[in-house]
N, C-alpha and C positions, 0 to 999 in steps of 0.2 A: 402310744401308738400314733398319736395324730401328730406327735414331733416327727416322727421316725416318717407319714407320709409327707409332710410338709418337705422336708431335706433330700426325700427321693424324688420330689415333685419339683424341686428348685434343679439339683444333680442331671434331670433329664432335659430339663429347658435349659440349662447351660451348656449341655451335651448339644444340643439341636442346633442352638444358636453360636457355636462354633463350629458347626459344619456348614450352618446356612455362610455366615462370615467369608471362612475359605473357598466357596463359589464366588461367590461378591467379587473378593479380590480377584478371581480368575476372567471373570469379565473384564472388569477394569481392567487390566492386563491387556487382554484382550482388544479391550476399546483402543488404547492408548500406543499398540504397534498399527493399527488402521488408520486410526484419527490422534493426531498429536494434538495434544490440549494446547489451548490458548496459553497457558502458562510457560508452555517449553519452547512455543513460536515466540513470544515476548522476552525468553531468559536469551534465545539465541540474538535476539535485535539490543538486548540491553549494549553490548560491547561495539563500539563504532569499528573496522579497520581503518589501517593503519593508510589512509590515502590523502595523500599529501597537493595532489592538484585536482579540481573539477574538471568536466565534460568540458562544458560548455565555459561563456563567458559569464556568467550568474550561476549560481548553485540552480540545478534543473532535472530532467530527469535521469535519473541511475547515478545522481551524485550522494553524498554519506549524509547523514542527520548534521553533525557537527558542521559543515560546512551551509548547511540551512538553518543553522542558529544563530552562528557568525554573520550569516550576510543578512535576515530576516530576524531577527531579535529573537526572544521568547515561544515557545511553543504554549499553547495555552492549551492542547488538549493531553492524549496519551501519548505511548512511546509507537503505538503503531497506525496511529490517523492522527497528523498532527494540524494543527492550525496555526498559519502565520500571519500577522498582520492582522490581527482580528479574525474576521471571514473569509476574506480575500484569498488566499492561498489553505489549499487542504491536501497532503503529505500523507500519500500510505506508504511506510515506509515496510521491504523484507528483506533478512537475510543482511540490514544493515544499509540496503540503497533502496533509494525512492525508485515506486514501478507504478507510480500513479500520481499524477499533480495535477490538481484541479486550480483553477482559477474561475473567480468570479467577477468582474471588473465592474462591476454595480456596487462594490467594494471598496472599488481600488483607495487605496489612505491617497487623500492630494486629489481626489478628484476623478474625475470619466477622462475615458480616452479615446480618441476618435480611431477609427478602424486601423490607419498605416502606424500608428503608431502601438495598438494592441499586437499587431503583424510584427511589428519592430521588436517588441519586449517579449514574445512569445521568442521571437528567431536569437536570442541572446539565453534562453534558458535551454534549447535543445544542443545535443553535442556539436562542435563544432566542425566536424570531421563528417555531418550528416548529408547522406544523397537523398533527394528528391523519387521515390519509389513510383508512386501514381496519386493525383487529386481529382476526389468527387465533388461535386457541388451539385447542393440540391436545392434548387433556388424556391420552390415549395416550401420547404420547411428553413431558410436563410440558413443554412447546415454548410460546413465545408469540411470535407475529412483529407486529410491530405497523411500519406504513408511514407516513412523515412528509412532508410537502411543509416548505422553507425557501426562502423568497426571497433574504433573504443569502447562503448556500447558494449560489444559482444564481449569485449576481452576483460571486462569490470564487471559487470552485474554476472550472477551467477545462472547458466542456461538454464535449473528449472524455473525461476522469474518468469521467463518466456510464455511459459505454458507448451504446449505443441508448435510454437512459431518457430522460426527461424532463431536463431540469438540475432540478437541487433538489432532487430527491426524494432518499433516504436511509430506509432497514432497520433497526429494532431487534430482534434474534432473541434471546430470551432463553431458555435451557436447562439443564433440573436432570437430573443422571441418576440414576442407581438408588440410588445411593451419597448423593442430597442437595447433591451440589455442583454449584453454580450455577457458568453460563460466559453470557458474552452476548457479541452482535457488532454492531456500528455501521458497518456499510458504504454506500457509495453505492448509489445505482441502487435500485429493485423488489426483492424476494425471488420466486425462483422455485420 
């Protein structure tokens, strides 16, 4: 008798715990047409396309990884925030184009770089096809944001990149702090 409740006592909890299971997966399901895992953002950036010129004169932003390995050597981090040159350069790459490059020139390999020529090396990584939109400066906080329209831009990187922006447009935020050292950022979309 106590085998026979043992075996209906296992029978009912494998019963239970295959029902509970087939919800599980039904969430996950669930989760995964809402929020796509990290893992299917990552499978879609594994494959670079198939682009054969950059934006700009330097690999910069909305240009492909392969063309940022080529000109910047080694990535030292993942496939979707990468780092170049050490610290110096930080690469989120989606959808296979860069939609955010940070630099840090407190960094830079060779040395500091005085302001016209940060101005210089930033203006050689944006497309070259880019208009001048509108520049704030905010002499409070040594901040410069300056806004770009690129048509290339728009016809290369993929509009949801954008977010709610325009396609094309693109951010140059450029900032000193207390200390003198310069950081600037290159992202898609408006500055808000």
């Amino acid at each position: 008798m106590k085998r026979f409740a043992v075996l209906l006592f296992v029978a009912i909890l494998t019963a239970s715990l295959a029902g509970c299971k087939a919800d599980d997966e039904k969430i996950v399901i669930m989760e995964d047409l809402n929020n796509p895992s990290r893992e299917k953002i990552r499978a879609k950036t594994q494959t670079d396309p198939n682009a054969r010129h950059i934006l700009s004169t330097q690999p910069g932003i909305g240009d492909v990884r392969q063309h940022f390995d080529k000109a910047y050597g080694e990535n030292i981090a993942d496939q979707e925030i990468a780092r170049y040159m050490g610290e110096f350069m930080i690469v989120t790459f989606e959808a296979h184009r860069a939609v955010n490059v940070q630099y840090q020139f407190a960094y830079h390999p060779g040395g500091g770089l005085n302001d016209e020529e940060i101005y210089a090396y930033l203006d050689e990584r944006i497309p070259q096809d880019s208009m001048k939109v509108k520049e704030v400066k905010d002499g409070n906080l040594d901040q410069r944001i300056i806004q770009y329209r690129s048509n290339s831009l728009a016809r290369s990187v993929a509009k949801e990149s954008f977010r709610r922006d325009e396609p094309g447009t693109f951010t140059v935020s450029i900032f000193k702090n207390e200390r003198g050292k310069v950081s600037a950022t290159v992202s898609l979309g408006q500055a808000r």
